[in-house]
PyMOL CGO cylinders between C-alpha atoms (Angstrom):
from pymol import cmd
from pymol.cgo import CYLINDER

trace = [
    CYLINDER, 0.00, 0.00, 0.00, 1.46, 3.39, -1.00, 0.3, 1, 1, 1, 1, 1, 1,
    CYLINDER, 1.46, 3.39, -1.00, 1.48, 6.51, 1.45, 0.3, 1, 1, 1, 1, 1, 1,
    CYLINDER, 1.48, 6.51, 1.45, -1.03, 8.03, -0.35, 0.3, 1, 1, 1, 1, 1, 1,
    CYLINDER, -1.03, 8.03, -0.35, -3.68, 5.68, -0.03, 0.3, 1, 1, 1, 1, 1, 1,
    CYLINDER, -3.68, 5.68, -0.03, -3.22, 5.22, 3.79, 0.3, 1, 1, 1, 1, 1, 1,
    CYLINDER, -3.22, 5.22, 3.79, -3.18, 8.90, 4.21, 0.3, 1, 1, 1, 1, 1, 1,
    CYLINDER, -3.18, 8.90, 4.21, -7.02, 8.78, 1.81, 0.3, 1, 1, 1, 1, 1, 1,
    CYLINDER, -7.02, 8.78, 1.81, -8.04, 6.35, 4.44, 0.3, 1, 1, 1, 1, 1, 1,
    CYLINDER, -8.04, 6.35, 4.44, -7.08, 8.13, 7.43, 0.3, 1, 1, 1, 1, 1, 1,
    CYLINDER, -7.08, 8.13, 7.43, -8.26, 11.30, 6.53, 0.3, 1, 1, 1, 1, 1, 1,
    CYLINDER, -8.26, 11.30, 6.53, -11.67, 9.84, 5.37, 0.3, 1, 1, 1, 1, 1, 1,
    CYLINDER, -11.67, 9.84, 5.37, -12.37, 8.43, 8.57, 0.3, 1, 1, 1, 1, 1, 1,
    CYLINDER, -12.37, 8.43, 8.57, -11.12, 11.21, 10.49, 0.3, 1, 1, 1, 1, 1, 1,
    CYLINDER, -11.12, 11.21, 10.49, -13.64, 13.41, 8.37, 0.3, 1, 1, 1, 1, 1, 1,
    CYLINDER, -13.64, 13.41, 8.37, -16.36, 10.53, 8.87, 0.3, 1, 1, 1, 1, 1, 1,
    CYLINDER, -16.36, 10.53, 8.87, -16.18, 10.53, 12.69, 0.3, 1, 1, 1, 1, 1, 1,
    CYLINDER, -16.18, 10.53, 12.69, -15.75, 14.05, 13.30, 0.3, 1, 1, 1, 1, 1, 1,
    CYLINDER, -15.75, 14.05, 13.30, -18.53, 15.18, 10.91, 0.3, 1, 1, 1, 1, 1, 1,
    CYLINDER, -18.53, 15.18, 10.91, -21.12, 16.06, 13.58, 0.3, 1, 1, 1, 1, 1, 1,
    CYLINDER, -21.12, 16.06, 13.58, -18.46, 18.52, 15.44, 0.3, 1, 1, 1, 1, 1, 1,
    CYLINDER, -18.46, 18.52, 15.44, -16.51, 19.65, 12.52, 0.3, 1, 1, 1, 1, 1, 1,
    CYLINDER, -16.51, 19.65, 12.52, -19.74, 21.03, 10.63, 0.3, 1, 1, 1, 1, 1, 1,
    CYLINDER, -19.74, 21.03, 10.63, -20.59, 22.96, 14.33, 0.3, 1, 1, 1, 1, 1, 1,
    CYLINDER, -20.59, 22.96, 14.33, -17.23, 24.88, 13.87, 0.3, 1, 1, 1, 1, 1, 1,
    CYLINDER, -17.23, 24.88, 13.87, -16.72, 28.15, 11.83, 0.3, 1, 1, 1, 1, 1, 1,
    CYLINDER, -16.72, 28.15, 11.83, -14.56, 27.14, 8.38, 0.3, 1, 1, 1, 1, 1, 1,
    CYLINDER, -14.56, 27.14, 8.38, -12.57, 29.87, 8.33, 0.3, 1, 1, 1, 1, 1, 1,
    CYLINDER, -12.57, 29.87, 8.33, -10.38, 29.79, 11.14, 0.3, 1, 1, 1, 1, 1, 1,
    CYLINDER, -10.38, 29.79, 11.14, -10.35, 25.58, 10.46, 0.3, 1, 1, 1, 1, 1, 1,
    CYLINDER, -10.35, 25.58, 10.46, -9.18, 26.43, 6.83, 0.3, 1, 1, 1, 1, 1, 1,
    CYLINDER, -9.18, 26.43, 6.83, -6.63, 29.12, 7.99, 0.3, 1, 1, 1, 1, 1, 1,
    CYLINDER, -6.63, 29.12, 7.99, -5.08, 26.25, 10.31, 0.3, 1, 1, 1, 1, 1, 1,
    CYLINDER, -5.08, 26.25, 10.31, -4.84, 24.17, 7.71, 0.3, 1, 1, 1, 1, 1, 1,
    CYLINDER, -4.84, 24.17, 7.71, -3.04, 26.58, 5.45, 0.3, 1, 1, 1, 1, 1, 1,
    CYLINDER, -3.04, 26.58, 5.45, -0.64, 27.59, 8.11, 0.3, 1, 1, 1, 1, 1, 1,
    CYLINDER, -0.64, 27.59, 8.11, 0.17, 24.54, 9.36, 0.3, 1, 1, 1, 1, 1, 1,
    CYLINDER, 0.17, 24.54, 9.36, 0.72, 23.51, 5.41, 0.3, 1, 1, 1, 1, 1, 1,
    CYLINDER, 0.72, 23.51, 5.41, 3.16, 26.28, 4.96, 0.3, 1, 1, 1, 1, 1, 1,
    CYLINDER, 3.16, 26.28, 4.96, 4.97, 24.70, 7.89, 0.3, 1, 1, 1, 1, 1, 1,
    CYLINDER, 4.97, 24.70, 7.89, 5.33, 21.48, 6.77, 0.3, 1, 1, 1, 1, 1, 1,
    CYLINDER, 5.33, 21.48, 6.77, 6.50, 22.48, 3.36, 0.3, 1, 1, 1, 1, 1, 1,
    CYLINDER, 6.50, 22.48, 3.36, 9.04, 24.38, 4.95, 0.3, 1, 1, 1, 1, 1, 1,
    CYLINDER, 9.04, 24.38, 4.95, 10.58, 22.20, 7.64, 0.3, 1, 1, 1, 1, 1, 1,
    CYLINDER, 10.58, 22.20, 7.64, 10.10, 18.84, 6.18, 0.3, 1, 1, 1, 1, 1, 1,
    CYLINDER, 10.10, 18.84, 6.18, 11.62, 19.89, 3.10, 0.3, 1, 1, 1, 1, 1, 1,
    CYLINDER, 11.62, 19.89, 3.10, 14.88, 21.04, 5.50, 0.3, 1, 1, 1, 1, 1, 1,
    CYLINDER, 14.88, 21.04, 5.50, 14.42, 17.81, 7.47, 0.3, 1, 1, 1, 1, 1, 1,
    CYLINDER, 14.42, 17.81, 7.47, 14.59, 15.76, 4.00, 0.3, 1, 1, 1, 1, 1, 1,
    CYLINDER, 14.59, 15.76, 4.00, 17.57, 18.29, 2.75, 0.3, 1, 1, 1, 1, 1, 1,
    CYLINDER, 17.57, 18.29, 2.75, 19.63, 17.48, 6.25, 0.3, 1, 1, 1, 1, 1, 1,
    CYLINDER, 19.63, 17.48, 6.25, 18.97, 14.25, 5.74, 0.3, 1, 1, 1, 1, 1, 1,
    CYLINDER, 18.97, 14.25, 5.74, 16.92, 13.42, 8.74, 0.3, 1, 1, 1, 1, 1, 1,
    CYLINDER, 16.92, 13.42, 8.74, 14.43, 11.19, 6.79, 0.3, 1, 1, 1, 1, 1, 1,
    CYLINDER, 14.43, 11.19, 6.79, 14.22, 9.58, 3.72, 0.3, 1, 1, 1, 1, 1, 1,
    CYLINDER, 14.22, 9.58, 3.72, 11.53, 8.62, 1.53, 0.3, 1, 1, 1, 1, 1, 1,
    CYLINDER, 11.53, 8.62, 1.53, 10.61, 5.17, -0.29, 0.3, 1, 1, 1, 1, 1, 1,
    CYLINDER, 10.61, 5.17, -0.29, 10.26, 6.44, -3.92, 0.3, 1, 1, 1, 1, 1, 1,
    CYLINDER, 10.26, 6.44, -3.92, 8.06, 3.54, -4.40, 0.3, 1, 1, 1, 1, 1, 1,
    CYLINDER, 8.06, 3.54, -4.40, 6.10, 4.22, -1.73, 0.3, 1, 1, 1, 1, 1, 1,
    CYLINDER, 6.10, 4.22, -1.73, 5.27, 7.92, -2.58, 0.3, 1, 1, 1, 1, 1, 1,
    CYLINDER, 5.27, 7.92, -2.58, 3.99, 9.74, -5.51, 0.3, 1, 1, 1, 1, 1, 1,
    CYLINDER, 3.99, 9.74, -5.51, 7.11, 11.38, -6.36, 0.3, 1, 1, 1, 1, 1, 1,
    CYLINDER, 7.11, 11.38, -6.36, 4.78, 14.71, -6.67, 0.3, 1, 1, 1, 1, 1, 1,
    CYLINDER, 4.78, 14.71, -6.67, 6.59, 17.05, -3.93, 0.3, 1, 1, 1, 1, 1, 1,
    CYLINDER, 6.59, 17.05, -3.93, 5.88, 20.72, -2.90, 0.3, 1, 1, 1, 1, 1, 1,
    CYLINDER, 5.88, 20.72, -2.90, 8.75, 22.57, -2.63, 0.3, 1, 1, 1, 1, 1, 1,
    CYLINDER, 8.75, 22.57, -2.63, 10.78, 19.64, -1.47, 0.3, 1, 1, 1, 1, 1, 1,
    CYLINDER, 10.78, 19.64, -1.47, 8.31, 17.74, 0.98, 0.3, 1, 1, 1, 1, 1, 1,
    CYLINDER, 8.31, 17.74, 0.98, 6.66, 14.98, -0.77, 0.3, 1, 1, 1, 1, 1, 1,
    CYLINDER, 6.66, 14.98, -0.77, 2.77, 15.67, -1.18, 0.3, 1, 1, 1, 1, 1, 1,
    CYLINDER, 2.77, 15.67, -1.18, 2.05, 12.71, 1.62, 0.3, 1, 1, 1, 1, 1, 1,
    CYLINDER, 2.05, 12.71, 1.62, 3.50, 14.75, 4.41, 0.3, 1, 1, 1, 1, 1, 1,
    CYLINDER, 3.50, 14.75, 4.41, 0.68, 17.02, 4.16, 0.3, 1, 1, 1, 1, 1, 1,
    CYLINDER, 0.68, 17.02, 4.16, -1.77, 14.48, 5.09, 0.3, 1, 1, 1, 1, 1, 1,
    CYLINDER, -1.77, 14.48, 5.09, -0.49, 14.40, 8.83, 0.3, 1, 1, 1, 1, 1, 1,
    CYLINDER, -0.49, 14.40, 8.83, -0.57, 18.10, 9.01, 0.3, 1, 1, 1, 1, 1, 1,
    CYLINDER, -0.57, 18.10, 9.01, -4.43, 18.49, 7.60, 0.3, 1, 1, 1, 1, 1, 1,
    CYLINDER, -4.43, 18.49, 7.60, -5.25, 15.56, 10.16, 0.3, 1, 1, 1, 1, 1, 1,
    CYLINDER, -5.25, 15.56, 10.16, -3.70, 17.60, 13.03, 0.3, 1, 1, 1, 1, 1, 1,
    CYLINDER, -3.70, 17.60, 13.03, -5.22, 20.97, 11.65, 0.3, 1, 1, 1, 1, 1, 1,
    CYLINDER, -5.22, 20.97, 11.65, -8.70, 19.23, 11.33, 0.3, 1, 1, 1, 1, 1, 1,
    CYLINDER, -8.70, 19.23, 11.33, -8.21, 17.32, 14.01, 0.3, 1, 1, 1, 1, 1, 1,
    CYLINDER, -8.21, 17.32, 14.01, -7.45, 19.19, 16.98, 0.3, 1, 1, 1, 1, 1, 1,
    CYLINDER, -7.45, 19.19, 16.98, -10.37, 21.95, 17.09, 0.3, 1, 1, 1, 1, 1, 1,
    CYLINDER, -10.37, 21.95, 17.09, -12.71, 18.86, 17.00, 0.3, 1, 1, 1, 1, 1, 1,
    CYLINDER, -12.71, 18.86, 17.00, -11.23, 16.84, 19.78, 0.3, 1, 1, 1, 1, 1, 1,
    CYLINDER, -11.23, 16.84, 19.78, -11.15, 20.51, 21.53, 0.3, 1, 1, 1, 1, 1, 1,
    CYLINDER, -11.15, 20.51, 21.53, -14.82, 20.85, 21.08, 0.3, 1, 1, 1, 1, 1, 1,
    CYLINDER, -14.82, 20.85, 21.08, -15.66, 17.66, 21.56, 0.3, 1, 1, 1, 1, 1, 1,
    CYLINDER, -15.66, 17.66, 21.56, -13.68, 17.54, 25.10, 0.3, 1, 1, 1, 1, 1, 1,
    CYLINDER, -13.68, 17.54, 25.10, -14.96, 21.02, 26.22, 0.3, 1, 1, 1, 1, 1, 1,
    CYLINDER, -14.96, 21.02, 26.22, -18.19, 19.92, 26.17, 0.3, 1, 1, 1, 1, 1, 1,
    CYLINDER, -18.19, 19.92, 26.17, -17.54, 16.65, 28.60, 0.3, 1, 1, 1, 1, 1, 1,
    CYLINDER, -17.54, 16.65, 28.60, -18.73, 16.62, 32.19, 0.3, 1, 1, 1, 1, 1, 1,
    CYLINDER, -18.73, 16.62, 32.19, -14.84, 17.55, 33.09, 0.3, 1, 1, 1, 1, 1, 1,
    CYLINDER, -14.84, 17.55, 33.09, -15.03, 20.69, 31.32, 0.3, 1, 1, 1, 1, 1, 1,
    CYLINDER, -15.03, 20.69, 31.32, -17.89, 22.22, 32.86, 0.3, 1, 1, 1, 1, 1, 1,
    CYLINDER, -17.89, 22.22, 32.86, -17.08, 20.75, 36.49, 0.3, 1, 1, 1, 1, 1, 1,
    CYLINDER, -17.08, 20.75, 36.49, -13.60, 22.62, 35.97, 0.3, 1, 1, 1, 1, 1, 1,
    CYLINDER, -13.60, 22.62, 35.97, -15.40, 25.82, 34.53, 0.3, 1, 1, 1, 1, 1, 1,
    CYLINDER, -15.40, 25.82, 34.53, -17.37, 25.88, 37.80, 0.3, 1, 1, 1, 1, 1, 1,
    CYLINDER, -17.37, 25.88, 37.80, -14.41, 25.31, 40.26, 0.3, 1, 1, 1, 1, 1, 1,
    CYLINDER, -14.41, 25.31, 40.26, -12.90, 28.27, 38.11, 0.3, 1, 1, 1, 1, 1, 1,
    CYLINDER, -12.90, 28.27, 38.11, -15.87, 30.16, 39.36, 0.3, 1, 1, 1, 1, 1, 1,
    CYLINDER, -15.87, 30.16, 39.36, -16.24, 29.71, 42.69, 0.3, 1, 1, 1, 1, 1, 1,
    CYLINDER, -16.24, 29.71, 42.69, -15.32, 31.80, 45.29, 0.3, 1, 1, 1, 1, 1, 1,
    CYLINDER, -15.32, 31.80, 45.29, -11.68, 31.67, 46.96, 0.3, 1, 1, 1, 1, 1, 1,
    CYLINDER, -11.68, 31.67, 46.96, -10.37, 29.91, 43.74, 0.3, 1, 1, 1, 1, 1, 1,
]
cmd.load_cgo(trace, "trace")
């Protein structure tokens, strides 16, 4: 199986299962995290890959890069972008939250 398939599969589900919260959230500010933390991975992996920190299969991969970070690497930074202000939402809204919201609240905290 090539990189780019897992990554299809991941981010499927991940979009799948986080449906109900992600279409509660405002896009823009989702998008915008997903464009900067794009424009990080372009720029770091592709230093990572220059130093020679990690190497790529080329017959795992596309061979498509951007800048010099293989397209596949983006996957794992649209996962985290998407990602995180679901799990965020979906964890503010647990019994912990609120309990810790009203200890926040009380007097002589």
């Amino acid at each position: 199986m090539t990189n780019i398939v897992l990554n299809a599969i991941v981010l499927a589900v991940l979009l799948a299962v986080s449906w109900p919260v992600l279409r509660r959230l405002r896009g823009g500010p989702v998008l915008g995290a997903v464009a900067f933390v794009c424009v990080l991975t372009a720029v770091f992996d592709t230093l990572m890959i220059e130093v020679g920190l990690y190497v790529f299969d080329p017959d795992k991969i596309l061979g498509v890069h951007v800048w010099g970070a293989p397209l596949e690497d983006f996957a794992y930074a649209i996962a985290a972008a998407v990602g995180m202000p679901v799990l965020w939402t979906a964890l503010g809204r647990t019994r912990w939250g609120s309990r810790r919201a009203a200890e926040e609240d009380a007097p002589g905290a």
